[in-house]
C-alpha positions in Angstrom: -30.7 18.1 -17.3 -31.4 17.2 -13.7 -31.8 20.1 -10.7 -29.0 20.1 -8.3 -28.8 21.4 -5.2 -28.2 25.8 -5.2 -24.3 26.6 -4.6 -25.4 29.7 -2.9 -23.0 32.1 -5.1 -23.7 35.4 -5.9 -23.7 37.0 -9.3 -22.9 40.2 -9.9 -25.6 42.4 -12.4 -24.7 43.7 -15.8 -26.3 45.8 -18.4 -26.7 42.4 -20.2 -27.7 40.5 -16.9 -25.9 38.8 -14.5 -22.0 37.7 -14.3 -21.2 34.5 -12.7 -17.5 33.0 -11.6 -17.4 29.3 -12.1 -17.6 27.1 -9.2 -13.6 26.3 -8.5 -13.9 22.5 -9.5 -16.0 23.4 -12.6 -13.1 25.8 -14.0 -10.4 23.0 -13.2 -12.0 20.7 -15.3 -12.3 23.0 -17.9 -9.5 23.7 -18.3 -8.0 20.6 -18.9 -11.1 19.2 -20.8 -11.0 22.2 -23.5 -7.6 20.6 -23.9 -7.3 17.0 -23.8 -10.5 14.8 -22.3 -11.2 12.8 -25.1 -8.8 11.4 -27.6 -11.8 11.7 -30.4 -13.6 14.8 -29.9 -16.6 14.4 -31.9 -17.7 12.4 -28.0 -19.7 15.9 -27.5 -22.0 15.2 -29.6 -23.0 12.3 -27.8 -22.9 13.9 -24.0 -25.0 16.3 -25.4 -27.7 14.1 -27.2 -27.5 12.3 -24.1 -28.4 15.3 -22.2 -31.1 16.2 -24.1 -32.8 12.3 -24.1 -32.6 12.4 -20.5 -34.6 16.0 -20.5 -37.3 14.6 -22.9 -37.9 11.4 -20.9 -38.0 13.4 -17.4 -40.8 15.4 -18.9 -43.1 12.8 -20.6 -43.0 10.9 -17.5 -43.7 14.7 -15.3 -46.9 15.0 -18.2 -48.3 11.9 -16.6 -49.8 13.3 -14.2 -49.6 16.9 -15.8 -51.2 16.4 -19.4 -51.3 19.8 -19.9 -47.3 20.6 -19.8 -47.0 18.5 -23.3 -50.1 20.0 -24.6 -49.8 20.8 -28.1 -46.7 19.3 -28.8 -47.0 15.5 -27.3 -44.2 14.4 -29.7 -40.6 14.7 -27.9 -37.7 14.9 -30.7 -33.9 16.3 -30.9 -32.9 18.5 -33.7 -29.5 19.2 -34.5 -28.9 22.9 -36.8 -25.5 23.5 -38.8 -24.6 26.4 -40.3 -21.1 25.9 -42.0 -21.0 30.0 -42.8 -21.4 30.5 -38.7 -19.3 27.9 -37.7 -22.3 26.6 -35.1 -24.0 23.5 -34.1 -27.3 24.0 -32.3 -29.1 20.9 -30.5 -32.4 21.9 -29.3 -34.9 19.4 -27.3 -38.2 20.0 -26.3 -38.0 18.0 -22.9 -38.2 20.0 -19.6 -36.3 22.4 -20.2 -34.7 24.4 -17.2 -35.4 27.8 -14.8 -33.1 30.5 -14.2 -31.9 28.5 -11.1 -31.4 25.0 -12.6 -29.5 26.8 -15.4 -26.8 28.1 -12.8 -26.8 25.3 -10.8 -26.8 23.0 -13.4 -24.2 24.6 -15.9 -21.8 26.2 -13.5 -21.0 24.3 -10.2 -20.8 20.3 -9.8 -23.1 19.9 -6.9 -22.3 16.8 -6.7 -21.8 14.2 -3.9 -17.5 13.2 -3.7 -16.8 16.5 -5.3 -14.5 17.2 -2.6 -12.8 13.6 -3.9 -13.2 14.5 -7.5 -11.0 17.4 -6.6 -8.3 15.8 -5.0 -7.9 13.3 -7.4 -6.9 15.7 -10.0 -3.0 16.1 -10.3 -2.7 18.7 -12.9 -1.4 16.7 -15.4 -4.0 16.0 -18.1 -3.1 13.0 -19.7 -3.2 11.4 -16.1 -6.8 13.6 -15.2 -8.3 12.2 -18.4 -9.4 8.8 -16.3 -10.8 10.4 -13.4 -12.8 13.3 -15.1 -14.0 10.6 -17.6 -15.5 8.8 -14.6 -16.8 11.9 -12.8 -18.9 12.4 -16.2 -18.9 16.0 -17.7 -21.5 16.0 -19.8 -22.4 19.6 -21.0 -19.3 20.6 -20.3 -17.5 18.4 -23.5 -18.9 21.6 -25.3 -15.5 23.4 -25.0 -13.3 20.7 -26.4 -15.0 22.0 -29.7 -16.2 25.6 -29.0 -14.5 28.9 -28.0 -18.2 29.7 -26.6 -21.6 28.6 -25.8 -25.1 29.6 -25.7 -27.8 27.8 -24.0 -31.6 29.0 -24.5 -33.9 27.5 -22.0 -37.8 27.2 -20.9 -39.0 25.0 -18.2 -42.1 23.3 -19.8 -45.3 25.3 -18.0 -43.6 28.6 -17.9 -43.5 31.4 -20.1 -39.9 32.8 -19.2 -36.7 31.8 -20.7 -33.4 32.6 -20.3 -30.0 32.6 -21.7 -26.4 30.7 -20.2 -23.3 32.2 -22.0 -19.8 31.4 -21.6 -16.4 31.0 -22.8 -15.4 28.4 -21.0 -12.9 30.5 -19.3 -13.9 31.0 -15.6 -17.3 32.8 -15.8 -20.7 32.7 -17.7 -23.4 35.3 -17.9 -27.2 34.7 -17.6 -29.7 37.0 -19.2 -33.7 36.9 -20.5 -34.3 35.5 -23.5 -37.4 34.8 -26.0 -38.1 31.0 -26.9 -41.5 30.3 -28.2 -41.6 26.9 -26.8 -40.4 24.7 -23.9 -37.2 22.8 -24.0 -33.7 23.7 -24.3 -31.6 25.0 -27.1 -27.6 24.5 -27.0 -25.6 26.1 -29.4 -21.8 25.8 -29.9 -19.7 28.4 -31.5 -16.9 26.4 -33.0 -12.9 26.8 -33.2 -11.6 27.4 -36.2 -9.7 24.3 -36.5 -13.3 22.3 -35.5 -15.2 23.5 -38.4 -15.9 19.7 -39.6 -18.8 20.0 -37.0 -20.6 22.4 -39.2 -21.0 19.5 -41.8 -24.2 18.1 -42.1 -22.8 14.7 -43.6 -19.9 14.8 -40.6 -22.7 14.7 -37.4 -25.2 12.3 -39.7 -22.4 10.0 -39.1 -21.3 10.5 -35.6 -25.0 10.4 -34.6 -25.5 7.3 -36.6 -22.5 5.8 -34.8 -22.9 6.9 -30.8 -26.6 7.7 -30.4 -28.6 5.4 -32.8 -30.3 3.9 -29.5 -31.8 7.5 -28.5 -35.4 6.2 -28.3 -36.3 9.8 -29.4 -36.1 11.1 -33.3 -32.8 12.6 -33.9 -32.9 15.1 -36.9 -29.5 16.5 -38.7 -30.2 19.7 -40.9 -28.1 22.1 -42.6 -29.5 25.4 -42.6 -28.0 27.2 -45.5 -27.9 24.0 -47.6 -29.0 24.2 -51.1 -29.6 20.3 -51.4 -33.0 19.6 -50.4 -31.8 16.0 -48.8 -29.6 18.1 -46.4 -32.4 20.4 -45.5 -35.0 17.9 -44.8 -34.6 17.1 -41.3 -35.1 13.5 -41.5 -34.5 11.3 -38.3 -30.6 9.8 -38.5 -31.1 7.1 -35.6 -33.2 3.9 -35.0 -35.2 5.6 -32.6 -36.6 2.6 -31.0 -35.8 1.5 -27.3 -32.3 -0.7 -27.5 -33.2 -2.8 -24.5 -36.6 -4.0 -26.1 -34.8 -5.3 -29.4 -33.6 -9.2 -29.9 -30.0 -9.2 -28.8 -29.3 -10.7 -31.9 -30.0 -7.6 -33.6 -27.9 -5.4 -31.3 -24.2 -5.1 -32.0 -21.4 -4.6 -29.6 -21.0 -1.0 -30.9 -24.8 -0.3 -30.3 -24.3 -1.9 -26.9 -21.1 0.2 -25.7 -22.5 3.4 -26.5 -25.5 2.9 -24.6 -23.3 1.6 -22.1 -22.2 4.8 -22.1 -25.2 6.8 -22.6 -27.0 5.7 -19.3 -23.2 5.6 -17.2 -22.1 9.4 -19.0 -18.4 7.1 -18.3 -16.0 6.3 -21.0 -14.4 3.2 -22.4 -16.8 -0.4 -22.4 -18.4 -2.3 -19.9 -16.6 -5.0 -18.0 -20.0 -7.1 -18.7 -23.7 -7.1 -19.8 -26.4 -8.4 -19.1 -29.8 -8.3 -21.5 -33.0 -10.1 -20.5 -36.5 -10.5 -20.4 -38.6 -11.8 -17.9 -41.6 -13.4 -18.4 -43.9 -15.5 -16.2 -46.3 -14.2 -13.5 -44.2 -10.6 -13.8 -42.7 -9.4 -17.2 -39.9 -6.9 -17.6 -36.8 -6.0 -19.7 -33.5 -5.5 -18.7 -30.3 -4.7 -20.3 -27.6 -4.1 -17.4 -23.6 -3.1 -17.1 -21.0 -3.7 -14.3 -18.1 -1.0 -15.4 -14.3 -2.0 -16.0 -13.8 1.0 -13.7 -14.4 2.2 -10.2 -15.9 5.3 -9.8 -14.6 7.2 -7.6 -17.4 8.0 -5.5 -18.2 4.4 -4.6 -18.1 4.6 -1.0 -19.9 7.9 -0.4 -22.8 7.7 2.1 -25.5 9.0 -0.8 -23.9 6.6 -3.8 -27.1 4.9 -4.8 -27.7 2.7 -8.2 -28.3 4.8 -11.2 -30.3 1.9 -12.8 -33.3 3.7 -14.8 -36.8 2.4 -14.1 -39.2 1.9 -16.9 -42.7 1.5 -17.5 -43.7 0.3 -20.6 -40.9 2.4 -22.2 -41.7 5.4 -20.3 -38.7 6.9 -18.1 -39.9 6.6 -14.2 -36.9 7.9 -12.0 -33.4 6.9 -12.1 -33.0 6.7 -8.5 -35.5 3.9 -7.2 -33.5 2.9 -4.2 -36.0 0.0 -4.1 -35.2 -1.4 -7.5 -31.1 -2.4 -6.7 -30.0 -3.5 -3.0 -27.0 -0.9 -2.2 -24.5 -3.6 -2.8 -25.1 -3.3 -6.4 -24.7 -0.2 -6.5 -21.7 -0.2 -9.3 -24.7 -1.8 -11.6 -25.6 1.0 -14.8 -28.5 0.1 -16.9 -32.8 0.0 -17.5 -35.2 -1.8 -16.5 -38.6 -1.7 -18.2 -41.7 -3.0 -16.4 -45.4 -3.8 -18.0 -46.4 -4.6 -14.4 -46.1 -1.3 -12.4 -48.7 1.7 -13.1 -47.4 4.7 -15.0 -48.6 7.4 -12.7 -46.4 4.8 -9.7 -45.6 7.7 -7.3 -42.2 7.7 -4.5 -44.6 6.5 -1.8 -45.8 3.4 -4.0 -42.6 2.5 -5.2 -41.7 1.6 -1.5 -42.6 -2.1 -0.5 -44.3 -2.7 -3.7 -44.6 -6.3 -4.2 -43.8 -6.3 -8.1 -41.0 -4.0 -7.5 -39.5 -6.4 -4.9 -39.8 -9.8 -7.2 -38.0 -7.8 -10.1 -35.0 -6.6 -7.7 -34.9 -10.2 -6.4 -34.8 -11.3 -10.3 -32.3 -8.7 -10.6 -29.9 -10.0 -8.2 -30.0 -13.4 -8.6 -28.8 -12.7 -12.2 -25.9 -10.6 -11.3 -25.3 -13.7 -9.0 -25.5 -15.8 -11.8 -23.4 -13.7 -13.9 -20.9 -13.7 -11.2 -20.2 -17.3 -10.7 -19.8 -17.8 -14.4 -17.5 -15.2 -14.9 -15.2 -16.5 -11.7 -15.7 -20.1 -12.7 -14.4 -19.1 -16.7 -12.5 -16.3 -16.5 -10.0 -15.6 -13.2 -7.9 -12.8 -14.4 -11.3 -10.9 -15.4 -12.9 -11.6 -11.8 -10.3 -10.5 -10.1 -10.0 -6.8 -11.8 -14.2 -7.3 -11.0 -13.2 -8.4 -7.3 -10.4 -5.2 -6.8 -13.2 -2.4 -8.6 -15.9 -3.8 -6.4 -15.5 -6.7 -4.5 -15.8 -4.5 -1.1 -19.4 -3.1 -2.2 -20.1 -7.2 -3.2 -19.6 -8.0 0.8 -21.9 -5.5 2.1 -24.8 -7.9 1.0 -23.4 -10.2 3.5 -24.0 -7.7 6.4 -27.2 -6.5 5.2 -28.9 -10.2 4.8 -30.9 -8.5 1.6 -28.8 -11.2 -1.0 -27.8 -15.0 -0.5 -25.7 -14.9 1.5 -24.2 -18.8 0.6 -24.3 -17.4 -2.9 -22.0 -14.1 -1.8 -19.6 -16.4 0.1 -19.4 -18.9 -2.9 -18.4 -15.5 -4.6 -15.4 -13.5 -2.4 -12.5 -13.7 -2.7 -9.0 -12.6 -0.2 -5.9 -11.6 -0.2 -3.8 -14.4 2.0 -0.5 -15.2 3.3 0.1 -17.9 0.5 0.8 -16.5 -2.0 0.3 -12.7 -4.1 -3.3 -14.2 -5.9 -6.6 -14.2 -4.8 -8.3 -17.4 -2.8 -12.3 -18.1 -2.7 -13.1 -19.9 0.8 -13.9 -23.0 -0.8 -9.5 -23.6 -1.5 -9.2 -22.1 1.4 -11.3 -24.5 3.0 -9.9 -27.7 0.8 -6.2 -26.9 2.1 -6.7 -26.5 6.0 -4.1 -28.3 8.0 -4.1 -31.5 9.2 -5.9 -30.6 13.5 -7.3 -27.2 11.5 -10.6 -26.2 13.1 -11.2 -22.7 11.8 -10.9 -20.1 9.1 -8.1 -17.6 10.8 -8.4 -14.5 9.2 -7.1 -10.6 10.0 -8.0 -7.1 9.6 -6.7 -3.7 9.2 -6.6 -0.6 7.2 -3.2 -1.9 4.9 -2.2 -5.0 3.3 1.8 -4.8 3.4 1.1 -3.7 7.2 -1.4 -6.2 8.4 1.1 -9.0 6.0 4.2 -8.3 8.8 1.5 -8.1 12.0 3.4 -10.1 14.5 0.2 -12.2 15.2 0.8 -14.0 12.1 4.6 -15.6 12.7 3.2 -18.9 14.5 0.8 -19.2 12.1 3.3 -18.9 9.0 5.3 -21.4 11.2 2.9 -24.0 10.8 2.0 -23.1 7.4 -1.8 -22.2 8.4 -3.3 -20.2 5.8 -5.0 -16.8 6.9 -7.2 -14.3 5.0 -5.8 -11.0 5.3 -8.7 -8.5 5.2 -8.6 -4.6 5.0 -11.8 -3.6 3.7 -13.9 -1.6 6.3 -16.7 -3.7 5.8 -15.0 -7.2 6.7 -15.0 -6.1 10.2 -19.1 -6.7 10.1 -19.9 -9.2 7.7 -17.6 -11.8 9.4 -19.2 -11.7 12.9 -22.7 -11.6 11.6 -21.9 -14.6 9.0 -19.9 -16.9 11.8 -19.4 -20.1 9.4 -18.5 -21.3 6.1 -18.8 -24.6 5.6 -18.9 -25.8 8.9 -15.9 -23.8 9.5 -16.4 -20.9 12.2 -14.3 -17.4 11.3 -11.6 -16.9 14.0 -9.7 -13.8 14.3 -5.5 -14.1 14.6 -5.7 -11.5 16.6 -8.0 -12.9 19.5 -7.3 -14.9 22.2 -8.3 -18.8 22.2 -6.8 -19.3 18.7 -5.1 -22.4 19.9 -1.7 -23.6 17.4 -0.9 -26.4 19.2 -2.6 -29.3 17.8 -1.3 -28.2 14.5 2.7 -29.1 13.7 4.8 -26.6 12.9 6.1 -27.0 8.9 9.7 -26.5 10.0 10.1 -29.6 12.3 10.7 -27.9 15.2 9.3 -29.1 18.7 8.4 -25.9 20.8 7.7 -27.8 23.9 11.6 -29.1 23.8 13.4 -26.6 22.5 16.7 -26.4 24.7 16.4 -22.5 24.4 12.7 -22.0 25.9 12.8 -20.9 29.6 11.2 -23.3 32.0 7.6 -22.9 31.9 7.5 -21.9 35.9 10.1 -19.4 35.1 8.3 -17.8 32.7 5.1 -17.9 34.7 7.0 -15.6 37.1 8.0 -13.6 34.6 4.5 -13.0 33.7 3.3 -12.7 36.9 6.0 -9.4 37.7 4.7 -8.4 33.9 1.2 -8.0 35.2 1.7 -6.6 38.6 3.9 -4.3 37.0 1.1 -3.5 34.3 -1.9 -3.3 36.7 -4.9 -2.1 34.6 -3.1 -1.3 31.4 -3.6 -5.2 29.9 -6.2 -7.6 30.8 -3.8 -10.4 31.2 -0.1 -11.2 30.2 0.8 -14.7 29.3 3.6 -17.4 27.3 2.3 -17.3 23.5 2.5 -19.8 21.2 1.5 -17.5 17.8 5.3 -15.9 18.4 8.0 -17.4 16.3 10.3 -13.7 15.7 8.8 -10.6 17.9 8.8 -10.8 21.5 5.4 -9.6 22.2 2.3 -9.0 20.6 -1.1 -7.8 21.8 -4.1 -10.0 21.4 -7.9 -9.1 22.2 -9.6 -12.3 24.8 -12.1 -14.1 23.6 -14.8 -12.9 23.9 -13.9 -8.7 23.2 -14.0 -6.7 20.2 -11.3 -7.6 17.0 -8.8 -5.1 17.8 -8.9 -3.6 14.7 -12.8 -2.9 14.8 -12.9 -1.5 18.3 -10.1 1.1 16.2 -12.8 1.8 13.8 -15.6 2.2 16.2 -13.5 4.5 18.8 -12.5 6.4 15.2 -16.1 7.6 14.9 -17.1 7.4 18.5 -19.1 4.7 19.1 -16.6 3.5 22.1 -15.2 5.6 24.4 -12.0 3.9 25.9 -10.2 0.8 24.6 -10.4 -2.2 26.6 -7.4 -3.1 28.2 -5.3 -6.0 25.7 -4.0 -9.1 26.5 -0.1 -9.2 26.1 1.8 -12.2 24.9 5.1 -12.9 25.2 7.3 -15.0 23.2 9.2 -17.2 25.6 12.1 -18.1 22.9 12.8 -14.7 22.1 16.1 -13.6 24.0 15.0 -10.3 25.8 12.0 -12.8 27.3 14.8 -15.3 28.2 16.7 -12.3 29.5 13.7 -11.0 31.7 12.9 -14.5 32.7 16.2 -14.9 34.2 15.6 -11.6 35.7 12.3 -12.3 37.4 13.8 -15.7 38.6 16.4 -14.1 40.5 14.3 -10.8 41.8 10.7 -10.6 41.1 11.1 -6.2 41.5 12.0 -3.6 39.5 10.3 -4.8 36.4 7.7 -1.7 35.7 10.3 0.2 33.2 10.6 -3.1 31.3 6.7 -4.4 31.2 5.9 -0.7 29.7 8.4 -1.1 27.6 7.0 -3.9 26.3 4.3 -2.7 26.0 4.3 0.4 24.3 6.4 -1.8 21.7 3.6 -4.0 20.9 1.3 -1.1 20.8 3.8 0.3 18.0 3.5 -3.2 16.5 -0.2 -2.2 16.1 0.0 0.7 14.6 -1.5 2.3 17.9 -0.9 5.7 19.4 0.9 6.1 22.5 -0.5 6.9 25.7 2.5 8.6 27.0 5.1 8.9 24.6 7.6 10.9 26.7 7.6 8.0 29.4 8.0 5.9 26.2 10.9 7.9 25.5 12.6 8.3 29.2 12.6 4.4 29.7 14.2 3.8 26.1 16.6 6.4 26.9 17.1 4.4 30.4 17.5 0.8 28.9 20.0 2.0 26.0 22.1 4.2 28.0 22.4 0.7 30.6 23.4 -1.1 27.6 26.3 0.6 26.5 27.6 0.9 30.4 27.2 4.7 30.1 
């Protein structure tokens, strides 16, 4: 098992060592997976083969340049002991093995980056926490579906102390010395009465057989009080051999799914696979997943690629930051090299030349895989697109993918229609005088949907991209064009309707109810004295068809919406001051036009009013909400004559 980071508890000592509480999160899940995680609980079996793979390979490739830690034993295996008069299963590896520290850390807190997300995500009711602990991953802890306790015996290889992990499962574990004549780690599960089918030699042949035949390690099955010499000779139940270096024609989808989920520790299949081999100036192997399922620790700042790096079917690290660019992150798989040296440190996996042509080999067949599966298959791209299509765009920020490629492969929300669009339709149904893609962000669909901004665009049946991924608020600026076609936001100034006809027939520039264009330019005029340095301008819009004002950034500022992001996390200090548009159809405008026409004072209570309503509009704070609330007050108490 891997070394996490120290929780920092204390334990309290005891004649037979030391007493530990649970880390809070650990006893949550527990609790509910002693109870209900996996509808077939013989899944243990293969967490904790899983476990013990991943401890064997983490050694042979620490023995690379230590020799002497595998000395005398050089041959890494799993055994698996039953005694059906005991009621226990023992697995026992001789891989790393763990200290007295990794033991704690490992077995009794999740030090784990999103754990505070984790957390929250659980609701208390199982059936519904099933989903998101199953994505989490809980490994070891998959024990206590089966066991009412367990023991775990451990050496670290090059070290001649051992120790002992006990627990119930029930909100504390114990840790004490222990005697182990080797290195490696010994698990062993004291089973439930009802789960006494574990015990059975002939019962764990099978589920071995089934969920961990692509353990490139020999997996033994022995029954230790067996009279039958076939069920004490611990012969290996699996293939053994590495699953990614076999034809594909010899693997089945069974074989596949369940070392989908050996390498992912996540349950149900893969949304799609990709197996390869490259051959040509480099060669390497590659059999790679994209999950049905987002993990719920996407978007934290440490969430790197757990794609395992190979060399010539030796494990390497499964955190080479260099092998996958960040945006495919989601990606779970191997990939074995013949190119790169064995003994390839941290410091030479950075800028290596080999490593960078098999990451650019890499993407460009998730790429491929990509386009085939949105040119075939819509309604499975678009659960793709929802899990990750967010992490997909940051490679057209960072410039590491093709970024023609990434376009050809996005997809948005719009205002025709529920589906999803790809730019190219977009593009194919612009209106006749179109010039641009319009587009706009924010943090909520349904809210950014009814954004005032958007009525004189629905009016003339324009098309925009609604857009409320974080990451949109970068990529477009830095991409510009698509097709010819440069991005334009709804919400800025310059985005000029007027050469495109409204859908509905109507005429704008005649319409009997429209004040005359000097009289709203008065109107206007008293708006902005009245404002002063609260907006940058106020003028007659033509993108209002049903509110009477909206706020719109010039031309050349920040999106509105990403200057709320950057002053969010401090990167701006004050908000530049908005334009304000008016909507000269709508009847308070009319109302205040005919106002301004006859007295050009006495507008201030109004203009802030205005205001402050279109900063609602925008979801914005108020500056000075009690003035907010004096004026309405004021103009509602004028209105019913009181």
């Amino acid at each position: 098992m891997a070394t996490k980071e120290k929780s920092g508890k204390s334990a309290k000592k005891s004649t037979s060592g030391e007493t530990h509480s649970f880390q809070a999160e650990v006893s949550r899940l527990l609790d509910i997976v002693a109870n209900a995680l996996y509808s077939e609980k013989e899944i243990f079996i293969r967490e904790l083969v899983s476990n013990a793979a991943d401890a064997c390979d983490r050694l042979r490739y620490k023995a690379i340049t230590e020799p002497a830690l595998t000395e005398g034993d050089p041959n890494f295996r799993i055994a698996i002991d039953v005694d059906k008069d005991a009621r226990t299963l023992t697995i026992t590896d001789n891989g790393l093995g763990m200290t007295h520290d990794e033991m704690v850390e490992n077995l009794g807190t999740i030090a784990r980056s999103g754990t505070t997300a984790f957390v929250e995500q659980l609701s208390g009711d199982a059936k519904k926490d099933i989903s998101v602990i199953g994505q989490f991953g809980v490994g070891f802890y998959s024990s206590f579906m089966v066991a009412d306790t367990v023991d775990v015996i451990s050496r670290q290889a090059g070290s001649d102390e051992a120790w002992q992990w006990s627990s119930d499962g029930k909100g504390a574990f114990t840790m004490a010395e222990a005697q182990a004549d080797s290195r490696g780690t010994r698990i062993t599960l004291h089973l439930k009465e009802d789960q006494a089918e574990y015990a059975d030699a002939y019962r764990v042949r099978n589920v071995v057989k089934t969920y961990s035949d692509h353990i490139a390690f020999p997996i033994t099955v022995k029954d230790v009080k067996a009279e039958d010499a076939a069920d004490k000779a611990p012969e290996a139940v699996n293939t053994a051999s590495a699953l990614w270096t076999r034809p594909a024609s010899e693997v089945t989808d069974q074989q596949y799914n369940e070392f989908f989920h050996h390498v992912s520790h996540t349950p149900g299949d893969p949304w799609t696979k990709l197996h390869f081999r490259a051959e040509g100036v480099i060669e390497y192997t590659g059999l790679l997943y994209i999950p049905a399922s987002k993990p719920f620790d996407l978007y934290t700042q440490e969430k790197a690629s757990k794609v395992r790096l190979y060399v010539k079917r030796v494990f390497i690290t499964d955190n080479c930051e260099e092998l996958v660019p960040r945006w495919l992150r989601f990606l779970h798989g191997v990939i074995d090299s013949s190119d790169l040296p064995l003994n390839i440190s941290r410091e030479m996996l950075q800028n290596n030349p080999v490593l960078t042509r098999i990451r650019n080999g890499i993407t460009s067949r998730v790429i491929r895989e990509l386009e085939s599966k949105a040119e075939k298959d819509t309604e499975a791209y678009t659960a793709f697109w929802d899990n990750f299509g967010a992490v997909l765009k940051e490679g057209l920020y960072d410039g590491t993918g093709d970024r023609d490629a990434l376009l050809g492969l996005t997809r948005f929300r719009s205002t025709h229609g529920d589906g999803l669009v790809s730019l190219k339709d977009y593009v194919g149904r612009m209106k006749e005088g179109q010039t641009a893609i319009y587009y706009i962000t924010g943090d909520d669909l349904d809210v950014v949907k009814r954004s005032p901004q958007l009525e004189g665009f629905r009016s003339r049946g324009v098309e925009v991209l609604l857009m409320t991924d974080p990451v949109d608020q970068f990529w477009v600026p830095m991409v510009g064009r698509f097709d010819d076609k440069p991005f334009k936001s709804a919400t800025q100034g310059g985005a000029d309707l007027s050469s495109i006809k409204k859908t509905d027939g109507k005429d704008e520039d005649k319409a009997e109810d429209t004040p005359a264009e000097e009289d709203i330019g008065r109107l206007t005029a008293a708006l902005k004295l009245a404002l002063g340095k609260n907006v940058k301008d106020v003028r007659s819009s033509d993108r209002l068809t049903e509110s009477a004002v909206c706020l719109v950034a010039g031309e050349g500022d920040l999106d509105m919406n990403l200057e709320r992001i950057m002053k969010m996390h401090g990167q701006v200090s004050e908000r530049a001051p908005r334009i304000l548009e008016v909507n000269p159809s709508h009847p308070l405008i009319r109302q205040l036009a005919e106002q301004a026409k006859a007295d050009s004072g006495g507008m201030e209570d109004a203009a802030f009013l205005l205001l402050d309503q279109a900063r609602i509009l925008e979801g914005e704070q108020l500056p000075d909400p009690a003035a907010f609330a004096r004026r309405m007050s004021a103009a509602m108490a004028k209105g019913i004559g009181a």
